[in-house]
N, C-alpha and C positions, 0 to 999 in steps of 0.2 A: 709696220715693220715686217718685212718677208725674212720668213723662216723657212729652211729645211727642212722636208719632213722626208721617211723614207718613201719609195719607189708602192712597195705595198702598204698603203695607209689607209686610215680609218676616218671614216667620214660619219658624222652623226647626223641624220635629218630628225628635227623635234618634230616629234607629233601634236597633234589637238590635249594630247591628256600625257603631261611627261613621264607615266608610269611606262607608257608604252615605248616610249622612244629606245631605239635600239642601234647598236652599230651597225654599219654597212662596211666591210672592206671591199675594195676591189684593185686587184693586181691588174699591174701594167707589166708582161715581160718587157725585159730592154729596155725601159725608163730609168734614170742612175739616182733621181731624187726627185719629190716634190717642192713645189714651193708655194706656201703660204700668205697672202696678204692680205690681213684684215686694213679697210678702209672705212672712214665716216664722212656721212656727204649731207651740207645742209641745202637745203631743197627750198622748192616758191611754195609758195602756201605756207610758211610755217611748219616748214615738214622736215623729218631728219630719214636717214636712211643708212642702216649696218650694211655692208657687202666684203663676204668674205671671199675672194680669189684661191681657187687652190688649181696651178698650173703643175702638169707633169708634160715635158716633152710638148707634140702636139695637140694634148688635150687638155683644154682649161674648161674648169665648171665656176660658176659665180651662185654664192648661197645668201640671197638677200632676204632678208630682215623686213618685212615692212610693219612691224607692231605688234599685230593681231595675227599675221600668218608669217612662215618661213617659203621660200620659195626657189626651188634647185635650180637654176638654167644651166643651159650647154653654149660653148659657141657653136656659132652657123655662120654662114658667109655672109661678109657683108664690103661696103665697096671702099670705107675707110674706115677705120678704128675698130675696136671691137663690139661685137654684138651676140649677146646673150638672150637664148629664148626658154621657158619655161613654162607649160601652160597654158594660162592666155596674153604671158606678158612676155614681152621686150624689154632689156635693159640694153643700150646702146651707147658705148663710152668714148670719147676721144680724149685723149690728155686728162685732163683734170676734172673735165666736165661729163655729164651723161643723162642721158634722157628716157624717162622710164613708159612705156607705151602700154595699153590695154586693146589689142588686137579683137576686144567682141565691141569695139568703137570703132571699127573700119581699119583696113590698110593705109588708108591715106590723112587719118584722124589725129591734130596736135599730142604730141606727147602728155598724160596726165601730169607730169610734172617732169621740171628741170634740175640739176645739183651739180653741186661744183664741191669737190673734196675739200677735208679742213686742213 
């Protein structure tokens, strides 16, 4: 479900030790509101995956979930759908589906896994 959130909002990244975790705000001038979408995606391997979407304006970040880590990406260009990078990974979505990459396997290396939202 996408929610509203305001223009100046607060984003949480969990650390290794949740003592430490700490807010992050960061202002957008001229953005009129955020918007929020958490998604759940079951995946090949018996795999699940949280991806929470927070768009403002032209700048969307994607904060995935994968168990054991959290991971911030940004978009970056890509030639259809969206595409999220953080690190050493890739999140690459079209529609309903999207496919998760580990860039220290090559550029040109099968996705570690596939999902399709629930």
């Amino acid at each position: 479900m996408m929610k509203p959130i305001s223009a100046a909002f607060a984003l949480t990244i969990v650390c290794a030790a949740p003592a430490l975790a700490e807010p992050l705000t960061i202002d957008l001038p001229g953005a009129a509101s955020a918007v929020r979408d958490n998604v759940a995606y079951s995946c090949t391997a018996d795999r699940k995956l949280a991806v929470d979407y927070v768009n403002v304006g032209e700048n969307s970040l994607a904060i995935v979930n994968l168990g054991d880590r959290t991971v911030l990406m940004v978009t970056v260009l890509s030639g259809s759908g969206s595409r999220y990078a953080g690190q050493q990974y890739v999140w690459w979505t079209k529609g309903e589906t999207g496919d998760f990459y580990d860039l220290t396997k090559g550029e040109n290396a099968p996705p570690e896994f596939s999902c399709t939202a629930e």
